[in-house]
C-alpha positions as CSV (number, residue, x, y, z in Angstrom):
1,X,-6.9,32.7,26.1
2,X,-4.9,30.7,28.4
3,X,-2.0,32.1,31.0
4,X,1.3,30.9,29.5
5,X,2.4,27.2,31.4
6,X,-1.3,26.8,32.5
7,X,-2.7,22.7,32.5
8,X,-4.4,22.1,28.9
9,X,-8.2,21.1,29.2
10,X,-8.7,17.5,29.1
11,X,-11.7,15.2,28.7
12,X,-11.8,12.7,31.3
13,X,-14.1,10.4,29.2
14,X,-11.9,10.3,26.5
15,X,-9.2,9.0,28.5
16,X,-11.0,6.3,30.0
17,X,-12.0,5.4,26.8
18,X,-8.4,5.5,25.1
19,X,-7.5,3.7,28.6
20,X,-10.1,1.1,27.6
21,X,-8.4,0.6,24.5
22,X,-4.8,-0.1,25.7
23,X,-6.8,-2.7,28.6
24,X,-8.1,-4.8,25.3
25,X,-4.6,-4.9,24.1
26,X,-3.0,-5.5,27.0
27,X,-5.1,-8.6,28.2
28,X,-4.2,-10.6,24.9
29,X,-6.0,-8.5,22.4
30,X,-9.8,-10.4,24.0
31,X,-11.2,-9.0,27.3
32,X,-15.0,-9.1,29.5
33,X,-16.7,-6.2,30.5
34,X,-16.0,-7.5,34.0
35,X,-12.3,-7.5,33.1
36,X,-12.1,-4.5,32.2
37,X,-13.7,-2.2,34.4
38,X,-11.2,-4.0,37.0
39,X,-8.1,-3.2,34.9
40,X,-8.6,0.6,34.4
41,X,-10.5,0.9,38.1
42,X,-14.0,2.0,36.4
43,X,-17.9,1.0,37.7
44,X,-18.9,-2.0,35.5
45,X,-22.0,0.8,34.5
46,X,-19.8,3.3,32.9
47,X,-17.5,0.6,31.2
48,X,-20.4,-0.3,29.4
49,X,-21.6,2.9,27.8
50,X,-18.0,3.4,27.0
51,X,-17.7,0.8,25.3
52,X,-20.7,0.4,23.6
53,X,-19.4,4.0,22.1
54,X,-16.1,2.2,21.1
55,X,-18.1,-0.5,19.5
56,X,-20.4,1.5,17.5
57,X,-17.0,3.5,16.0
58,X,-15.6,1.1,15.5
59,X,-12.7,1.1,17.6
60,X,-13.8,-2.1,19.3
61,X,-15.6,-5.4,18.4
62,X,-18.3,-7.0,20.6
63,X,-17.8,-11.2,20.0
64,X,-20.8,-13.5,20.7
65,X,-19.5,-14.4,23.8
66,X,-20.0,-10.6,25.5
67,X,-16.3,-10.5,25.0
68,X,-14.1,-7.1,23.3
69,X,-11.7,-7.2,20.5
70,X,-9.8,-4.7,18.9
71,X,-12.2,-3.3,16.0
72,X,-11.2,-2.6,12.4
73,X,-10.9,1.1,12.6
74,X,-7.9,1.0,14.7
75,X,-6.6,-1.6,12.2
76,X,-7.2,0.9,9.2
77,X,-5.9,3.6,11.3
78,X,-2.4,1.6,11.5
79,X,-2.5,0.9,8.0
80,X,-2.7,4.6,7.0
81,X,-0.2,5.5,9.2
82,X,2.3,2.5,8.1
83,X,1.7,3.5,4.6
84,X,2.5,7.1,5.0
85,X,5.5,6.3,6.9
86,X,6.2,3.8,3.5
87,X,5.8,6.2,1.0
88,X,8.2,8.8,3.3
89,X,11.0,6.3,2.8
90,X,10.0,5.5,-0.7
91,X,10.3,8.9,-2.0
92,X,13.3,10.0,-1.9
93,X,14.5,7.4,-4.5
94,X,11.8,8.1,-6.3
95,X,12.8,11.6,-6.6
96,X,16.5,10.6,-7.5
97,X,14.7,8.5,-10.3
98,X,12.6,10.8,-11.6
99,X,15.2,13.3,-11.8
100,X,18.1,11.1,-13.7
101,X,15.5,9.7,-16.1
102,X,13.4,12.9,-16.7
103,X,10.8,10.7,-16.1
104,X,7.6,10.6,-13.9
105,X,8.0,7.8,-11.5
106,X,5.4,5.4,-9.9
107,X,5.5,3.1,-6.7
108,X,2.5,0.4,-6.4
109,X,2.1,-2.4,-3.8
110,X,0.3,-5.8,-3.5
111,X,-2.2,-5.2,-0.8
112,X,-5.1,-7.5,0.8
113,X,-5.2,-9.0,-2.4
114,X,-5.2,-6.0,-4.5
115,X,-2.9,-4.1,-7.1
116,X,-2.5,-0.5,-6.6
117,X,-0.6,2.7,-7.4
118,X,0.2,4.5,-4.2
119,X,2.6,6.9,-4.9
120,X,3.3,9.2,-7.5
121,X,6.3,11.6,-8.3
122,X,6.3,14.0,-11.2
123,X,7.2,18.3,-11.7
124,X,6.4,20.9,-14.0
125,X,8.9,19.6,-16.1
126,X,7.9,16.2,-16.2
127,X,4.8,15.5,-15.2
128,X,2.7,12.1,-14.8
129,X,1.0,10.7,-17.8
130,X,-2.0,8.5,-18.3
131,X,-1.5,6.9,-14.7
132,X,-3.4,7.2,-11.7
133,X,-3.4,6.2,-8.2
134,X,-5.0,3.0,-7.8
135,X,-5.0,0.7,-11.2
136,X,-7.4,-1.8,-10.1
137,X,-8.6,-4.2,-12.5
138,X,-5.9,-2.4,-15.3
139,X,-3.0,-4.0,-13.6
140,X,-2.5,-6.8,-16.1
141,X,-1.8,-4.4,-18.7
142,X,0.8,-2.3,-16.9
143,X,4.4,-2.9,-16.3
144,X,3.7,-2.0,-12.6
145,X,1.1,-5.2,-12.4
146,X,3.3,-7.6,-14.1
147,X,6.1,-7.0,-12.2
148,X,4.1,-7.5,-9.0
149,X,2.5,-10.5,-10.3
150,X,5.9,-12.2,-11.3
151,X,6.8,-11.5,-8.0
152,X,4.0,-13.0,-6.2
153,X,4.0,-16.6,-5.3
154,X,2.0,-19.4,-7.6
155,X,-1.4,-19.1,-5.2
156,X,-1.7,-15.7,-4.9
157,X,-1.0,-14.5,-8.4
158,X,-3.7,-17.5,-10.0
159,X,-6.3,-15.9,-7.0
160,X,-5.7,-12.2,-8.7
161,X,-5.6,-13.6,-12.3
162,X,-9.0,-15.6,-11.6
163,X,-10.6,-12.3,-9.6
164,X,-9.7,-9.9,-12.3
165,X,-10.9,-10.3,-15.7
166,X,-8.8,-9.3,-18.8
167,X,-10.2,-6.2,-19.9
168,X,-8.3,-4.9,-23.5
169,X,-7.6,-1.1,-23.0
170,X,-5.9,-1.1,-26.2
171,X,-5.2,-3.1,-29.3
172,X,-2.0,-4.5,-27.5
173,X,-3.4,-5.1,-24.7
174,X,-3.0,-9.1,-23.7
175,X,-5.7,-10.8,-23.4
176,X,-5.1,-14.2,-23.6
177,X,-4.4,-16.0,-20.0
178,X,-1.8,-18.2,-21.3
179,X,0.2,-15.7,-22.4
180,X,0.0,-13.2,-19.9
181,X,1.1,-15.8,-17.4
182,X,3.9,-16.6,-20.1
183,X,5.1,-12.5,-19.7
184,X,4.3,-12.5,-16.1
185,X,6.6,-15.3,-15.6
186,X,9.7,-13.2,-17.3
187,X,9.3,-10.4,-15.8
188,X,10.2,-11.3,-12.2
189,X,13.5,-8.8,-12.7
190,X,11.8,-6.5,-15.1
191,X,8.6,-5.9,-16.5
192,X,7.5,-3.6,-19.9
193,X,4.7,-2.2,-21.6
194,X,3.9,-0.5,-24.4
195,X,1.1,0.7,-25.2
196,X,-1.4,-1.8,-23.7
197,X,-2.5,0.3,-20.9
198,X,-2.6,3.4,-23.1
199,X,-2.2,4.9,-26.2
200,X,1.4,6.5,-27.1
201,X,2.8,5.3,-23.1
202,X,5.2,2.7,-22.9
203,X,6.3,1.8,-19.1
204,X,9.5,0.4,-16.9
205,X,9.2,-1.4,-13.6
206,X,11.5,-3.2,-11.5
207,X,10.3,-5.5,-8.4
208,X,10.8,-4.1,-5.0
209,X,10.3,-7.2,-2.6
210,X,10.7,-7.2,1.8
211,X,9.8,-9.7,3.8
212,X,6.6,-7.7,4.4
213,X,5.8,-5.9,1.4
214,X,5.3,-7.1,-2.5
215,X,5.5,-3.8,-5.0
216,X,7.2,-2.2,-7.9
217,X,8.8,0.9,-9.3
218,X,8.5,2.1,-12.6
219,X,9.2,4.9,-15.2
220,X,6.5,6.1,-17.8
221,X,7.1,7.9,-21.6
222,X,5.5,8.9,-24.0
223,X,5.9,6.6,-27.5
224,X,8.4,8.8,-29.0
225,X,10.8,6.2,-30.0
226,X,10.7,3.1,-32.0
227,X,9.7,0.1,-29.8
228,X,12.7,-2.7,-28.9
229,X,14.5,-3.5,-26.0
230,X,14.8,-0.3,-23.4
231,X,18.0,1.3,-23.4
232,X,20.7,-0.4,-20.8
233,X,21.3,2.6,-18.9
234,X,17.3,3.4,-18.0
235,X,17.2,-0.6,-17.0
236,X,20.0,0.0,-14.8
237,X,19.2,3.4,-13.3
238,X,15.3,2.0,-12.8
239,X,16.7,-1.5,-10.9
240,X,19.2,0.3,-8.8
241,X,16.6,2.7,-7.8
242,X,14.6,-0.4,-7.2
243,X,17.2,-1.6,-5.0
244,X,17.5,1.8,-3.0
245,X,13.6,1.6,-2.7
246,X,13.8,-2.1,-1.4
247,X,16.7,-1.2,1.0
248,X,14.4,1.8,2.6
249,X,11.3,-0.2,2.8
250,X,13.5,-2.9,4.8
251,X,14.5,-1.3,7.6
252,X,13.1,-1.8,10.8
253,X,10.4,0.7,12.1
254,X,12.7,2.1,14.7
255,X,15.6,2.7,12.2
C-alpha cells in the first residue's frame, strides 16, 4: 500500500499513446507518421508500434495515403458520453412528468437515421408498460415515432418511411403509407396512439426539437378509458414538460 502523498504509478506508453492522440487532433484532425513522432518528440520506430496499436483499437484510422485520422471508437466514445450527459438534463422533467401524470414517461431521439427510445422513467407505483428502450422498426406505430417523424424534414422522414417497412402489431396498427404520412403530418405539435403498438396502451408525445437534436416525450396508459380526444390538462402538462425538456437539451455544454 502506498505512503500517503506518494506519486501514483503511471504508464509511460500510455501517455505517449494518449499524446498521439491529441497530436492527430491538433494538426487538423490528418497527420504522417513523420509528423507525428516530431510533434510529441518520439523515434519514428516507436511512433509506429504505437500507432499501429491505436489503429487496430480503433482509436485511430490509417488512410491510403500512410496518413492518421481520428478512428471511430473515439467518436462512439463521445457519443456515449454526450448522450449520458442528455439524458442527465432530460430527466429531471421527466421525473416532474411522471409524477403529475402518474404516468411512466419516455424520451426517444432521431439518431444516424434511426428512431429510438433512450430513456425511461417509471416507480413502483407506476411502472413502464409494454415499451422498451430502443423501438426500431415499431416506431410508426408509436406516438413517440410519429411525433419525431412530423418533426423531421421532407428528406429524412421519406428515407426512414422507405427503410422501415410497416409492420401491423395490432389490428389498429396503420399500415397504409398514405395515411400514415396523413397522421404524421398532424402530429408535428402532438402525436397519439392507441392501441397500435399494443394491446390495451394508448400513448402521448410532444416534439422536443434543438438545433442539434430531433426527439420526443411521451406518456403511456393502460386502455382504461373510452378512446377520444386526451384530456386538456395531460396535453398541457405533457407539452410544457416538452418545453422544459427542450429548454434543458438547449443549453450550451458549458452551461
Amino acid at each position: 500500500m502506498g505512503s500517503p502523498g506518494a506519486q501514483p504509478t503511471l504508464i509511460q506508453s500510455v501517455q505517449r499513446a494518449l499524446r498521439l492522440i491529441e497530436a492527430v487532433s491538433a494538426l487538423d484532425g490528418r497527420a504522417q507518421a513523420k509528423e507525428l513522432a516530431r510533434s510529441v518528440d518520439l523515434s519514428l520506430s516507436t511512433t509506429y508500434h504505437l500507432l499501429r496499436t491505436l489503429t487496430h483499437e480503433g482509436y485511430l484510422r490509417r488512410l491510403d495515403d500512410g496518413s492518421y485520422v481520428l478512428g471511430p471508437t473515439l467518436t462512439q466514445v463521445a457519443t456515449q458520453d454526450r448522450m449520458a450527459a442528455v439524458l442527465a438534463r432530460a430527466r429531471p422533467a421527466m421525473q416532474g412528468l411522471r409524477d403529475e401524470l402518474r404516468a411512466p414517461a419516455y424520451l426517444a431521439l432521431y439518431h444516424e437515421g434511426e428512431i429510438a427510445v433512450v430513456e425511461i422513467v417509471d416507480s413502483p407505483k407506476v411502472p413502464s408498460i409494454d415499451l422498451w428502450v430502443g423501438i426500431h422498426d415499431s416506431a410508426h406505430a408509436t406516438a413517440l415515432g410519429k411525433c419525431i417523424l412530423g418533426a423531421l424534414d421532407d428528406t429524412k422522414r421519406r428515407d426512414y418511411l422507405a427503410r422501415h417497412p410497416l409492420h401491423q402489431l395490432t389490428r389498429r396498427t396503420v399500415t397504409d403509407r398514405r395515411t400514415l404520412e396523413n397522421e404524421i403530418h398532424r402530429s408535428s405539435t402532438l402525436a397519439r396512439d392507441e392501441e397500435e403498438y399494443a394491446v390495451g396502451v394508448s400513448c402521448l408525445a410532444a416534439p422536443v426539437v434543438t438545433p442539434d437534436l430531433t426527439g420526443a416525450v411521451a406518456v403511456a396508459r393502460r386502455q382504461h378509458h373510452r378512446r377520444g380526444e386526451p384530456d386538456e390538462q395531460v396535453v398541457e402538462t405533457l407539452q410544457r414538460s416538452a418545453r422544459r425538456i427542450q429548454r434543458a437539451l438547449g443549453l450550451p455544454v458549458s452551461a
